[in-house]
N, C-alpha and C positions, 0 to 999 in steps of 0.2 A: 886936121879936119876930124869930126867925131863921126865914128860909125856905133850907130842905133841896130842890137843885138834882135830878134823874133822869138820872141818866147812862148810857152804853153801858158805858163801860168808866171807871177811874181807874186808877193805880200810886200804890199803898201800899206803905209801907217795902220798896220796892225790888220788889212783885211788883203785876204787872196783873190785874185784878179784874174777872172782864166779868160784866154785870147777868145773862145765861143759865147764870151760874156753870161754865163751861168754860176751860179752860187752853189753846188755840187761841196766844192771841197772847203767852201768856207763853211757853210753849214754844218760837215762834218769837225771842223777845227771848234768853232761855238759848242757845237753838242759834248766833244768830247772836253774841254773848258768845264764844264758846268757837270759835268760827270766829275768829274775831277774833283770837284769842289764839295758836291753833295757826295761822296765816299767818305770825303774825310769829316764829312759832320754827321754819318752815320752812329756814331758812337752819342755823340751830343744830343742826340735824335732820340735814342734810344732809355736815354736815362730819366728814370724815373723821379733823379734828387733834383733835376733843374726844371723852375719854374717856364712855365710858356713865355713869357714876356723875356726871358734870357733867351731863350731859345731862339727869337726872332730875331733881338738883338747881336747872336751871334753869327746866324745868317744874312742879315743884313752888312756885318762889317766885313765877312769874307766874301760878298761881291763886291764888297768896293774896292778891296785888297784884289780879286780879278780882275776889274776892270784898269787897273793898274798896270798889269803883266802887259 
């Protein structure tokens, strides 16, 4: 026979699921994801030698490589 465990919280296919049904810590997982992401293109950001049309380009392909994770 299966016994079915009571939990606070889990992460299901990629989103966290708290037993009060509020989005508290997924919100904080998303925000900090996408923190994450714009750090590392801080530098990219910054530079003066790459055109804007790159710039988006390369923004756009490190969300898709996020949305991956």
């Amino acid at each position: 026979m299966f016994k079915i465990e009571l939990v606070e919280d889990l992460c299901y296919l990629g989103s966290n699921i708290s037993r009060q049904g509020n989005c508290d810590k997924e919100s904080e997982m998303r925000i900090g994801k996408a923190s994450s992401v714009f750090g590392r293109l801080a530098d990219i950001w910054k530079s003066n030698s790459i055109r804007l049309r790159n710039h988006m380009d390369i923004q756009s392909e490190k969300g898709r490589e996020q949305k991956d994770d």
